[in-house]
C-alpha positions as CSV (number, residue, x, y, z in Angstrom):
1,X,-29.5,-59.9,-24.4
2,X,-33.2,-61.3,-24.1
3,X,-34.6,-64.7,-24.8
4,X,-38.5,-64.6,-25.3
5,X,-40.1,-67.1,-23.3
6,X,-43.5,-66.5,-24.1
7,X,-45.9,-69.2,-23.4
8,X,-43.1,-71.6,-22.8
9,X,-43.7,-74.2,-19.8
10,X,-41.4,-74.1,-16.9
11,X,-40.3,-77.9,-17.7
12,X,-38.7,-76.6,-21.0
13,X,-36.1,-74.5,-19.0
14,X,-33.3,-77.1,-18.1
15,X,-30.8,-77.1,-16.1
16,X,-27.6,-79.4,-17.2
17,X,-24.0,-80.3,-17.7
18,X,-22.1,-79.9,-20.9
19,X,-18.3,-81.7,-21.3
20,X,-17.8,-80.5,-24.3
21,X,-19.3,-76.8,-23.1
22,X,-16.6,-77.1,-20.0
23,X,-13.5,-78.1,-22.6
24,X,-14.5,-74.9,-24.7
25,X,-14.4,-72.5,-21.1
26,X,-10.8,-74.6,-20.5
27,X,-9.7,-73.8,-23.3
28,X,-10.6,-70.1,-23.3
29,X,-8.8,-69.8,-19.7
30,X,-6.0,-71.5,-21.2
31,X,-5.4,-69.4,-24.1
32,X,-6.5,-66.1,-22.1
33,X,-5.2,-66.3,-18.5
34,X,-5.5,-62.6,-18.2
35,X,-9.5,-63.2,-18.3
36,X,-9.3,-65.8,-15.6
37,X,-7.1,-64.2,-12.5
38,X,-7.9,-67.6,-10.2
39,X,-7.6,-69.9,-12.7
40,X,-4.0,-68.8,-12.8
41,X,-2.0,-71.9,-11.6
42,X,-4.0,-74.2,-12.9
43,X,-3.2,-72.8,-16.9
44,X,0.0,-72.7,-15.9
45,X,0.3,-76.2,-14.9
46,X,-1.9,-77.9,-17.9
47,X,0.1,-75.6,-20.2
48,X,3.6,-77.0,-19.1
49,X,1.9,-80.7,-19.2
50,X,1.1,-80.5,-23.4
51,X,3.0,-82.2,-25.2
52,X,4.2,-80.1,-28.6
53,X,2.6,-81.3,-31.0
54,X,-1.0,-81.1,-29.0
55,X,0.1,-77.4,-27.9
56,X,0.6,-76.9,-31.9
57,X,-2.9,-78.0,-32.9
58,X,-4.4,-75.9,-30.0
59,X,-2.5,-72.4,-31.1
60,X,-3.8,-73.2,-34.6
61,X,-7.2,-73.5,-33.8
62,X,-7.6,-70.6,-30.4
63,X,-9.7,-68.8,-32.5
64,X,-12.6,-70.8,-31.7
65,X,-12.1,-70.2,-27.9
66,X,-10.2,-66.6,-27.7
67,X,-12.3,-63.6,-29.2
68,X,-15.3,-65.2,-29.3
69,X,-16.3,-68.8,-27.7
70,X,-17.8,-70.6,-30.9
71,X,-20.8,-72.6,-30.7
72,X,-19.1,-75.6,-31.9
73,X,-19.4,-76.2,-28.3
74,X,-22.9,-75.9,-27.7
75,X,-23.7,-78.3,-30.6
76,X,-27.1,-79.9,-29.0
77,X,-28.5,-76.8,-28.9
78,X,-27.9,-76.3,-32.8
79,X,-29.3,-80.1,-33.9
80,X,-32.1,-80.3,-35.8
81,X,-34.8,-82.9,-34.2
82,X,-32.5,-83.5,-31.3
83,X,-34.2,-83.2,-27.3
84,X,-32.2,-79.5,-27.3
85,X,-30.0,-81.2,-24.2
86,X,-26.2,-82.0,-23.9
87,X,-24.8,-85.3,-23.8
88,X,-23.7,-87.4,-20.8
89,X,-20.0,-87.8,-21.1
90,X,-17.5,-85.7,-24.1
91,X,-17.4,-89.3,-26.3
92,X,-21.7,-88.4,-26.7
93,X,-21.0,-84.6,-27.2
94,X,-18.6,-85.0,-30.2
95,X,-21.1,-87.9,-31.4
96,X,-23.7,-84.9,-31.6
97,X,-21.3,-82.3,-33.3
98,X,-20.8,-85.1,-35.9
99,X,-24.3,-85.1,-36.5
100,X,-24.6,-80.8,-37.2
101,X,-25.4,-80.5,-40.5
102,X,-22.7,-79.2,-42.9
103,X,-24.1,-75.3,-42.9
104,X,-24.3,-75.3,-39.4
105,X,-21.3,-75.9,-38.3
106,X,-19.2,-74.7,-40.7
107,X,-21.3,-70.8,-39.5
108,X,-20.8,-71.4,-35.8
109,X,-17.0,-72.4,-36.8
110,X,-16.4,-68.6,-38.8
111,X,-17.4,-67.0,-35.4
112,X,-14.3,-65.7,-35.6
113,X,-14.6,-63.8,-38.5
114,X,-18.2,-63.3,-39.1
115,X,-19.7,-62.0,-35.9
116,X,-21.0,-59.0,-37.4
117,X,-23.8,-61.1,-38.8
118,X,-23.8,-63.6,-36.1
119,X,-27.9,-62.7,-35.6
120,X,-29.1,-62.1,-39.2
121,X,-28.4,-65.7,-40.1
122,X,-27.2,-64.6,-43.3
123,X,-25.2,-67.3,-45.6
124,X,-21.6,-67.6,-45.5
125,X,-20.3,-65.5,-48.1
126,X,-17.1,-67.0,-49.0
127,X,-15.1,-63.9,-50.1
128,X,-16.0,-61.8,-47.2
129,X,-15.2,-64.8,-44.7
130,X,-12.1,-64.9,-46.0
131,X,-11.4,-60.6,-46.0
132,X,-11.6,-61.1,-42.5
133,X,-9.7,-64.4,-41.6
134,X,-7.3,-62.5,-43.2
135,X,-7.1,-59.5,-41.2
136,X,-7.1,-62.0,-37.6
137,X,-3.7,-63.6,-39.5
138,X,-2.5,-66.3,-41.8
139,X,-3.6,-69.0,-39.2
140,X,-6.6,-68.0,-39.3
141,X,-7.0,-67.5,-42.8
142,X,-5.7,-71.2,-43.3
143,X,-7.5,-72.6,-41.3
144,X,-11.1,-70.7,-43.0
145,X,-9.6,-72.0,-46.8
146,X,-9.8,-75.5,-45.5
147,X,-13.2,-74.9,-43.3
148,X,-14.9,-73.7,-46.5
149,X,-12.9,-76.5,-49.1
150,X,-13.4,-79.3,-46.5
151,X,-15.6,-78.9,-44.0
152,X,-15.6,-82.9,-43.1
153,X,-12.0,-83.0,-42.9
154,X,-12.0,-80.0,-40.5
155,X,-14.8,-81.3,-38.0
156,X,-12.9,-84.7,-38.0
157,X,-9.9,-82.6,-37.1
158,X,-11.7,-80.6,-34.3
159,X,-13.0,-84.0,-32.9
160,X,-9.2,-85.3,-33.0
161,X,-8.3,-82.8,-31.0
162,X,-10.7,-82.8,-28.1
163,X,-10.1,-86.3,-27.8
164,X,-6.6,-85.6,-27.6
165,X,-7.2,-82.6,-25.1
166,X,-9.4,-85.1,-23.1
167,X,-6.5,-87.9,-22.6
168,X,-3.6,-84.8,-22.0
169,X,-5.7,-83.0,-19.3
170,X,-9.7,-82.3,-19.4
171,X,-10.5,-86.5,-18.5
172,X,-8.9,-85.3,-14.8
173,X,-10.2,-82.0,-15.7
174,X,-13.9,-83.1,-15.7
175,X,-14.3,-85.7,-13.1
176,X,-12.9,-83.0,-10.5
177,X,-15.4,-80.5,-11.9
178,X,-18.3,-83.0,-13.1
179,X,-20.1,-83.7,-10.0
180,X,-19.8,-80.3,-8.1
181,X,-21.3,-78.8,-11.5
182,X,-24.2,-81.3,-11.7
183,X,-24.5,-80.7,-8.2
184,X,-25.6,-77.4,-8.9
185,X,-27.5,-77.7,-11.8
186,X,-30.0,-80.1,-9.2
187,X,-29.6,-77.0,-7.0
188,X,-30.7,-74.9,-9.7
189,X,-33.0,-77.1,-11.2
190,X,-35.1,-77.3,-7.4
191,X,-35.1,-73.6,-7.2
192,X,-37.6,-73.6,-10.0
193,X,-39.5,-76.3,-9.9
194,X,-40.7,-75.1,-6.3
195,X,-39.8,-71.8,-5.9
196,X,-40.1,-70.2,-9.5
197,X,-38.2,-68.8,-12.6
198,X,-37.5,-65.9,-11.4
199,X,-35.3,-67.0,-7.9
200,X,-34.0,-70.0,-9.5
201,X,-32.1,-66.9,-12.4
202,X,-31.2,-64.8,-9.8
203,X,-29.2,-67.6,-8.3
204,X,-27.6,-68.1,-11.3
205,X,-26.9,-64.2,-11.1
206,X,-27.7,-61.0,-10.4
207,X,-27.1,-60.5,-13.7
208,X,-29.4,-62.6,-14.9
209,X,-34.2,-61.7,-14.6
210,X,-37.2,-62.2,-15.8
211,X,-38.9,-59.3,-17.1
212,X,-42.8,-59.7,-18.1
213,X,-44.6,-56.7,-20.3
214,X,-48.1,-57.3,-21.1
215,X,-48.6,-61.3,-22.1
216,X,-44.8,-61.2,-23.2
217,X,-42.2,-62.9,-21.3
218,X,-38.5,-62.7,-21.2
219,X,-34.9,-64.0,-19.8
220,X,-32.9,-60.6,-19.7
221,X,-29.0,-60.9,-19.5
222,X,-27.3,-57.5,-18.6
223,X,-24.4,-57.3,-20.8
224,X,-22.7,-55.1,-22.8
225,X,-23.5,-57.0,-25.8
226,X,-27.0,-57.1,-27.5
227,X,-28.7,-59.6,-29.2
228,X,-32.3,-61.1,-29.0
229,X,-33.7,-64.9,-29.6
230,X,-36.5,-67.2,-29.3
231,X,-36.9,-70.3,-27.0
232,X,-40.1,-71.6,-29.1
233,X,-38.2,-72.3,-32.2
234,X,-39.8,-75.4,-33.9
235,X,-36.7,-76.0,-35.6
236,X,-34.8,-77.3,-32.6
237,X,-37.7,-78.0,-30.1
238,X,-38.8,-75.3,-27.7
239,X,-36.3,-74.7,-24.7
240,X,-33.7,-72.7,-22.8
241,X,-30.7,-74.5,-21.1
242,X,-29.1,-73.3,-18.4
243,X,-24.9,-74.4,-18.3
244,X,-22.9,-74.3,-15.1
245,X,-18.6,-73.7,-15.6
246,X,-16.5,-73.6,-13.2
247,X,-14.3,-71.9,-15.6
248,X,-16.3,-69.3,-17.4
249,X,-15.9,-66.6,-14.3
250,X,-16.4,-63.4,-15.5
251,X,-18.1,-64.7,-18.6
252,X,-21.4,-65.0,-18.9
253,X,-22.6,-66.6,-22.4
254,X,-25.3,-66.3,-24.3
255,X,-25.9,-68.8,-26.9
256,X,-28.3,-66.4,-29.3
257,X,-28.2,-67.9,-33.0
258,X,-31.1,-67.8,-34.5
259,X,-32.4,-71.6,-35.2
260,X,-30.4,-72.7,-32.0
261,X,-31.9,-73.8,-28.8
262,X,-30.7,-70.3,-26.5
263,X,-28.3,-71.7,-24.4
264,X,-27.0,-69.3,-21.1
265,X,-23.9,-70.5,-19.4
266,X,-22.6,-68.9,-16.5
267,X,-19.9,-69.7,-13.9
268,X,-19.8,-71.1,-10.5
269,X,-18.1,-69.3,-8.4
270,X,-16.6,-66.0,-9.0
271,X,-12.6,-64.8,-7.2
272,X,-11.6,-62.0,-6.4
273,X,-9.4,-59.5,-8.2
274,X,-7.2,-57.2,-6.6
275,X,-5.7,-53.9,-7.4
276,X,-5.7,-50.3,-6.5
277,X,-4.1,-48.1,-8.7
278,X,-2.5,-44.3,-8.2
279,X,-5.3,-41.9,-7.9
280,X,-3.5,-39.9,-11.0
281,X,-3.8,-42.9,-13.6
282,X,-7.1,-44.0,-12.0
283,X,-8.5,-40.3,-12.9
284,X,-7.1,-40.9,-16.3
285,X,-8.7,-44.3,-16.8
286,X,-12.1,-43.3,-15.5
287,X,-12.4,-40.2,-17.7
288,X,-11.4,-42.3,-20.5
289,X,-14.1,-44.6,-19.6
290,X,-16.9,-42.0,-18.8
291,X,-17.7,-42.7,-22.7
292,X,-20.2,-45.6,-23.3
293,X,-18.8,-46.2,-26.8
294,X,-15.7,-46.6,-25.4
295,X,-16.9,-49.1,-22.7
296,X,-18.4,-50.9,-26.1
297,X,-15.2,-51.2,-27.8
298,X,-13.2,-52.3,-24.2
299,X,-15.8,-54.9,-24.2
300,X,-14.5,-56.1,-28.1
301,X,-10.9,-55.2,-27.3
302,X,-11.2,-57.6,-24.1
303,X,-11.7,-61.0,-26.8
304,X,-8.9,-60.2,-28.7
305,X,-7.1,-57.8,-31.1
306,X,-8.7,-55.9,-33.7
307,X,-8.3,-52.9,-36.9
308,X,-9.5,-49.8,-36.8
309,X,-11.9,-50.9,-39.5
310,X,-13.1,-54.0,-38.3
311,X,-14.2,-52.1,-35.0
312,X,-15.7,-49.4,-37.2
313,X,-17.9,-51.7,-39.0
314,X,-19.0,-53.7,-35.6
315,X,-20.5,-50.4,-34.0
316,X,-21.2,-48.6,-37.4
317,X,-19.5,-45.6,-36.7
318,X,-16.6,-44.3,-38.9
319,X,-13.1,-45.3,-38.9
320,X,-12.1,-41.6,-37.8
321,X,-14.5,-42.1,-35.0
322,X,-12.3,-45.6,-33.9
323,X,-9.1,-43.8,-33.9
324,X,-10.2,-40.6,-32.0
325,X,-12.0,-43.5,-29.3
326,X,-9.0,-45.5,-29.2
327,X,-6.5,-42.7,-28.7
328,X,-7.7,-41.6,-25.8
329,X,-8.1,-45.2,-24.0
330,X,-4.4,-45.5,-24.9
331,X,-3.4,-42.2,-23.2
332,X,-5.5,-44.1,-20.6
333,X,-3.0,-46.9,-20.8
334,X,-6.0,-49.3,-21.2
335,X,-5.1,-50.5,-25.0
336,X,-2.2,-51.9,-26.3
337,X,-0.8,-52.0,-29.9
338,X,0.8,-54.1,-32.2
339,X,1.6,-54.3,-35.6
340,X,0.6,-57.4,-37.7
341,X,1.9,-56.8,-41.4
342,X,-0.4,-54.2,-42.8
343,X,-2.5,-55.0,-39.8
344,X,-2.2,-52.4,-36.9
345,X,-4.1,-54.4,-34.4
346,X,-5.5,-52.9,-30.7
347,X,-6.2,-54.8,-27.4
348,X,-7.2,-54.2,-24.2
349,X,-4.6,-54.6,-21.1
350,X,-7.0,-56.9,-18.8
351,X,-4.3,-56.7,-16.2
352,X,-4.5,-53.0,-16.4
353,X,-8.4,-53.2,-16.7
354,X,-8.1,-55.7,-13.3
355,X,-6.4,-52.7,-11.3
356,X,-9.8,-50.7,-11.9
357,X,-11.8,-53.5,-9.7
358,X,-13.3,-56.4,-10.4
359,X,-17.0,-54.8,-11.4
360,X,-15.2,-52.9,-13.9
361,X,-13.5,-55.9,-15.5
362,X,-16.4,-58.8,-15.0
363,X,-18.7,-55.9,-17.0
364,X,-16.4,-56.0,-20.4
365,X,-15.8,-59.2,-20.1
366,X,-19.4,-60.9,-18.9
């Protein structure tokens, strides 16, 4: 992932707090435990403490927060003539997604669906949309009919349910998290004003540079995913922000959209996971893994379940290709399977994935 950053002065890479980013990572390591091995008890917990109806509302809508973290949540960063920074408290964040214009957010709402074409900014096609809601399951497929019929009903719906998420548990949530996060974002934030770009991203993480070719300057991220943006957009104000979580560990997201302010969050903080496995099944799994097209499609696998064809036309390769891939991660016992109508749908085992190591694991999923 790169962000150019030519010509762009060093006061127009912040550093700052999102609520509403921190509710979408909570919501993620609610819905995906697996992903979050230290996060463990405190999912458990929170998920015991929703009421019915609110756990209802929140299985209908996961798919902004499971496969793919939409950028519903990272609203700022798509509002045109806005200052390209996040609000102070959740109450100012949802004010901002109210203010998204219809086209944007019903695009970074069909995430879900429409990754594919995530960086072409293509229009919404509404047939297509709705080809591959229906292939992610009749939830999701509902819930795209009513995005695309009634896209005000829908974001007054969304906004219901943060609020409603912010009484049950993220309120308590946030003003644990809140001040060790803009703790660090100062930290961060003094890092490059005295000692320069390029220390204050490596703090952030190793994963995470500076490269300069010529008069050209970039922010690299190192993940499996690919994508490139611009930070001198004069749609939404030139800019990069920065986004501490203390629950994105091993995620590290790149907001890339073109027309939206690039937005990187990464986590503070990053546990341990544990797990040797038997020097038979490890020989298995690493063979299986020697393949960096396979290491692609862990890397899809690990944000939810998906078709043969659906992972064919991600990586353009041919469904025959998929299957031949696939089978041998699930002699690997890396993949499992399950059936979904029609639908044959794969997905990685993360806990098996966790027995590899942690570098393995924080790789597919950063």
């Amino acid at each position: 992932m790169t962000i150019d950053i030519t010509g762009l002065p060093p006061e127009r890479i912040d550093f700052a707090i999102s609520p509403l980013a921190e509710l979408g990572v909570a919501l993620h390591a609610l819905a995906e435990p697996g992903h979050h091995p230290g996060l463990h008890g405190w999912a458990t917990a929170t998920a015991a403490g929703l009421k019915p109806d609110l756990a209802d509302r929140l299985h209908e809508a996961n798919f902004l927060w499971t496969a793919t973290l939409s950028d519903v949540f990272q609203a700022y960063a798509g509002l045109r003539g806005g200052d390209g920074r996040p609000g102070a408290t959740l109450a100012d964040e949802l004010d901002i997604l109210d203010r998204l214009d219809e086209e944007r957010f019903v695009t970074a709402a069909l995430e879900f669906s429409c990754s594919v074409s995530y960086t072409a900014g293509a229009p919404v096609q509404p047939a297509r949309v709705l080809e591959l809601a229906a292939n992610r399951g009749p939830r999701q497929l509902d819930f795209t009919r009513r995005l695309l019929d009634d896209p005000s009903g829908v974001r007054a719906w969304l906004r219901r349910l943060f609020e409603d998420c912010d009484e049950a548990f993220f309120a308590d949530t946030w003003r644990r998290a809140g001040p060790g996060l803009a703790a660090d974002a100062r930290e961060k934030a003094e890092l490059l004003r005295h000692r320069g770009l390029a220390e204050a991203l490596r703090a952030v993480s190793p994963a995470v540079t500076v490269q300069e070719e010529g008069a050209r300057r970039r922010i690299h991220v190192d993940k499996m995913a690919h994508g490139r943006t611009t930070a001198v957009d004069p749609e939404v104000g030139a800019g990069v922000t920065l986004v501490p979580t203390s629950f994105g560990w091993p995620h590290l997201l790149v907001l890339h959209a073109p027309g939206w302010r690039p937005v990187v969050q990464y986590p503070v903080g990053a546990p341990s996971v544990a797990g040797p496995a038997s020097v038979e099944l490890l020989q298995r799994r690493m063979d299986a893994l020697a393949h960096p097209m396979r290491m692609r499609l862990c890397r899809q696998l690990a944000r939810g379940s998906y078709t043969t064809s659906e992972l064919a036309d991600t990586y353009g390769i041919t469904p025959p290709e998929v299957s031949r891939h696939l089978s041998v991660l699930k002699k690997a016992e890396l993949v499992t399977v399950r059936r979904r109508g029609r639908y044959v749908l794969h997905q990685l085992d993360v806990a098996a994935v966790a027995r590899i190591g942690s570098d393995f694991l924080e790789t597919v999923l950063r």
